[in-house]
C-alpha positions in Angstrom: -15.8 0.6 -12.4 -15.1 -3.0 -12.1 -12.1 -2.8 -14.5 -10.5 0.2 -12.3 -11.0 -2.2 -9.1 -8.9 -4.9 -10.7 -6.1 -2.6 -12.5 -5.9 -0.8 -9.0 -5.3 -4.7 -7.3 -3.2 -5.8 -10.1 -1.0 -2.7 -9.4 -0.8 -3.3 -6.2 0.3 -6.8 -6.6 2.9 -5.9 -8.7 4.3 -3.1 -6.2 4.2 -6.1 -3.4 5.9 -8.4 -5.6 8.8 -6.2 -6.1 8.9 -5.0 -2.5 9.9 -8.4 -1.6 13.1 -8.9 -4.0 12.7 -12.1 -6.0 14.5 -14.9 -3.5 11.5 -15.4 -1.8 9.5 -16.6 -4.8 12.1 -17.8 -7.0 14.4 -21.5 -5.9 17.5 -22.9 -8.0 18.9 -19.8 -8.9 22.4 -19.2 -10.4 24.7 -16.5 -11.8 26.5 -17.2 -15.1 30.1 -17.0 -15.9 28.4 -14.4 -18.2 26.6 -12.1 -15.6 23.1 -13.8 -16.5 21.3 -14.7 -13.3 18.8 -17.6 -14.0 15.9 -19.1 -11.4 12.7 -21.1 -10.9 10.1 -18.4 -10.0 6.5 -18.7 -9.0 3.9 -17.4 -11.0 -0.1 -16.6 -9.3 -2.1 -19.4 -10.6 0.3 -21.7 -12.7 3.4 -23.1 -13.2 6.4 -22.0 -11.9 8.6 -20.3 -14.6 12.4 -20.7 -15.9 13.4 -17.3 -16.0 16.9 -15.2 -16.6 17.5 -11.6 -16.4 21.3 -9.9 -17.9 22.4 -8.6 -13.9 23.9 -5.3 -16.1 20.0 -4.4 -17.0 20.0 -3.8 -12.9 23.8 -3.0 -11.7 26.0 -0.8 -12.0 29.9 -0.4 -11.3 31.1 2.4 -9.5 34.5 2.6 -8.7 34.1 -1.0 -7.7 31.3 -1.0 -6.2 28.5 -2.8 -7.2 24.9 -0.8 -7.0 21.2 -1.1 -8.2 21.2 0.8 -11.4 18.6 -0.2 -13.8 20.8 -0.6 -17.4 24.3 0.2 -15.4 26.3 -2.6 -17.0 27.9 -3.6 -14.5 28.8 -7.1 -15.5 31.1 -5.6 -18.1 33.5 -4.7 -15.4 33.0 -7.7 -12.8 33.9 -11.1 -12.5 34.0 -14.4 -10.3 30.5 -13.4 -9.5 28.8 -15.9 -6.7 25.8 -16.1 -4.3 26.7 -16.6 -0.9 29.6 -14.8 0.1 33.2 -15.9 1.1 33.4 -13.4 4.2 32.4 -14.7 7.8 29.7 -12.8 9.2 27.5 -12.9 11.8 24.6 -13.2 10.7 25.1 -14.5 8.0 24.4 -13.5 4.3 21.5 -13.1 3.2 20.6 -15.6 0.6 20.9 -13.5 -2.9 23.6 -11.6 -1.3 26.2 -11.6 -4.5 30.3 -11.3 -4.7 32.1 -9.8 -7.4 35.7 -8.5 -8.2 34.9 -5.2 -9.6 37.3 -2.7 -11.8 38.0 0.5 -10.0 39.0 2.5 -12.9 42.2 2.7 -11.4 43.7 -1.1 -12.2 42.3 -2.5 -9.3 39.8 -5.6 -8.4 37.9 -5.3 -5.3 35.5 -7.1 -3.9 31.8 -6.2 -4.0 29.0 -7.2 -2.2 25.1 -6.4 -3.0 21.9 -8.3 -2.3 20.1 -8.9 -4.9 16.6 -8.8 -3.5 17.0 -5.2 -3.7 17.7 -4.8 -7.4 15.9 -7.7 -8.9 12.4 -9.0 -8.7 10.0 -11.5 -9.4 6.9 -10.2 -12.0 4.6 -12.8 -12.5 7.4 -15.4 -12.7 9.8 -13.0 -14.9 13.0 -11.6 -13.5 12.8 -7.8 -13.3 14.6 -4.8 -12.4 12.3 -2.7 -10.2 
Protein backbone atom coordinates (compact mmCIF):
# COMPACT_ATOMS: atom_id res chain seq x y z
CA UNK A 1 0.00 0.00 0.00
CA UNK A 2 2.75 2.31 0.97
CA UNK A 3 4.58 1.74 -2.37
CA UNK A 4 1.19 2.56 -4.44
CA UNK A 5 0.98 5.94 -2.20
CA UNK A 6 4.51 7.03 -3.39
CA UNK A 7 4.27 5.76 -7.26
CA UNK A 8 0.80 7.58 -7.21
CA UNK A 9 2.93 11.02 -5.79
CA UNK A 10 5.81 10.35 -7.91
CA UNK A 11 3.50 10.36 -10.93
CA UNK A 12 1.98 13.12 -10.08
CA UNK A 13 5.11 15.03 -9.74
CA UNK A 14 6.17 14.14 -12.88
CA UNK A 15 2.78 15.29 -14.59
CA UNK A 16 3.35 18.80 -12.60
CA UNK A 17 6.77 19.07 -13.73
CA UNK A 18 5.92 18.80 -17.28
CA UNK A 19 2.83 21.03 -16.92
CA UNK A 20 5.09 23.80 -16.28
CA UNK A 21 7.51 23.63 -19.45
CA UNK A 22 11.15 23.55 -18.35
CA UNK A 23 12.10 27.62 -18.12
CA UNK A 24 10.87 27.76 -14.85
CA UNK A 25 13.34 25.22 -13.39
CA UNK A 26 16.02 25.33 -15.74
CA UNK A 27 18.62 28.96 -16.00
CA UNK A 28 21.60 29.38 -18.66
CA UNK A 29 19.91 27.87 -21.44
CA UNK A 30 20.98 27.97 -25.08
CA UNK A 31 20.19 26.59 -28.60
CA UNK A 32 23.07 25.26 -30.65
CA UNK A 33 24.05 26.07 -34.19
CA UNK A 34 23.19 22.35 -34.31
CA UNK A 35 19.52 22.42 -32.99
CA UNK A 36 20.61 21.01 -29.39
CA UNK A 37 19.11 23.09 -26.65
CA UNK A 38 21.33 22.92 -23.46
CA UNK A 39 20.41 24.28 -19.63
CA UNK A 40 21.05 24.23 -15.88
CA UNK A 41 17.95 22.44 -14.55
CA UNK A 42 16.92 21.80 -10.91
CA UNK A 43 16.64 18.49 -9.74
CA UNK A 44 14.33 17.62 -6.03
CA UNK A 45 16.85 17.11 -3.52
CA UNK A 46 20.33 17.72 -5.26
CA UNK A 47 22.36 19.40 -7.49
CA UNK A 48 21.20 21.14 -10.23
CA UNK A 49 21.96 19.26 -13.60
CA UNK A 50 23.77 20.13 -17.07
CA UNK A 51 21.29 18.85 -19.40
CA UNK A 52 20.71 18.92 -23.41
CA UNK A 53 17.90 17.60 -25.39
CA UNK A 54 18.18 17.30 -29.79
CA UNK A 55 14.96 20.09 -30.30
CA UNK A 56 14.00 17.53 -33.48
CA UNK A 57 13.12 14.69 -30.66
CA UNK A 58 10.16 17.50 -29.85
CA UNK A 59 9.58 19.70 -33.21
CA UNK A 60 8.45 19.29 -36.05
CA UNK A 61 8.36 21.41 -39.53
CA UNK A 62 5.37 21.94 -41.24
CA UNK A 63 5.36 23.85 -44.09
CA UNK A 64 7.50 26.23 -42.09
CA UNK A 65 6.04 26.10 -39.21
CA UNK A 66 7.47 25.06 -36.31
CA UNK A 67 5.19 22.68 -33.87
CA UNK A 68 5.43 20.23 -30.82
CA UNK A 69 5.95 16.87 -32.38
CA UNK A 70 7.67 14.45 -30.29
CA UNK A 71 10.65 12.88 -32.99
CA UNK A 72 9.43 15.52 -35.86
CA UNK A 73 12.88 16.53 -36.87
CA UNK A 74 12.47 19.70 -37.24
CA UNK A 75 15.92 21.01 -36.91
CA UNK A 76 16.73 19.32 -40.21
CA UNK A 77 14.92 21.98 -42.00
CA UNK A 78 15.49 25.14 -39.70
CA UNK A 79 18.07 27.46 -38.99
CA UNK A 80 19.37 30.79 -37.25
CA UNK A 81 17.48 29.36 -34.29
CA UNK A 82 17.36 31.98 -31.13
CA UNK A 83 15.54 32.48 -27.79
CA UNK A 84 13.98 35.74 -27.57
CA UNK A 85 12.54 36.88 -30.57
CA UNK A 86 13.44 39.74 -33.03
CA UNK A 87 9.61 40.93 -33.45
CA UNK A 88 8.37 43.86 -31.18
CA UNK A 89 5.54 42.77 -29.15
CA UNK A 90 3.56 43.81 -26.54
CA UNK A 91 3.98 41.90 -24.10
CA UNK A 92 6.70 40.70 -24.69
CA UNK A 93 8.04 37.13 -25.45
CA UNK A 94 7.85 34.83 -23.33
CA UNK A 95 11.25 33.67 -22.26
CA UNK A 96 11.75 30.18 -24.24
CA UNK A 97 9.91 31.63 -26.95
CA UNK A 98 12.23 30.33 -30.05
CA UNK A 99 12.85 31.85 -33.79
CA UNK A 100 13.69 29.93 -36.66
CA UNK A 101 13.77 30.24 -40.57
CA UNK A 102 11.97 27.26 -41.57
CA UNK A 103 11.87 25.36 -45.21
CA UNK A 104 8.36 25.43 -46.64
CA UNK A 105 8.78 22.75 -49.07
CA UNK A 106 8.33 25.18 -51.59
CA UNK A 107 11.98 27.10 -51.60
CA UNK A 108 11.08 29.35 -49.10
CA UNK A 109 12.47 30.42 -45.37
CA UNK A 110 10.02 31.78 -43.07
CA UNK A 111 10.08 32.67 -39.90
CA UNK A 112 8.85 30.54 -37.00
CA UNK A 113 7.92 31.18 -33.72
CA UNK A 114 7.09 28.46 -30.81
CA UNK A 115 7.64 28.51 -27.05
CA UNK A 116 9.36 26.03 -25.82
CA UNK A 117 7.71 25.49 -22.47
CA UNK A 118 5.11 23.77 -24.29
CA UNK A 119 7.21 21.10 -26.04
CA UNK A 120 10.08 20.57 -23.64
CA UNK A 121 10.29 19.79 -19.96
CA UNK A 122 12.20 19.46 -17.01
CA UNK A 123 12.27 15.58 -15.49
CA UNK A 124 14.08 15.43 -12.55
CA UNK A 125 16.79 17.73 -14.04
CA UNK A 126 16.65 15.98 -17.68
CA UNK A 127 15.32 17.79 -20.65
CA UNK A 128 12.21 15.91 -21.95
CA UNK A 129 9.67 16.00 -24.48
CA UNK A 130 6.31 15.59 -22.83
Amino acid sequence: MRLTSALVALAALTTAVHARGFADSCHDYTIDSNGYLKATCAVPNAADKTTQINLSNCLGNAGGRLQCQVNGGAMGSCRRCFFGGGKASVPPPPPAEMECDCGDGQGGWPTSWIDLNNCVSNTFGTLTCP
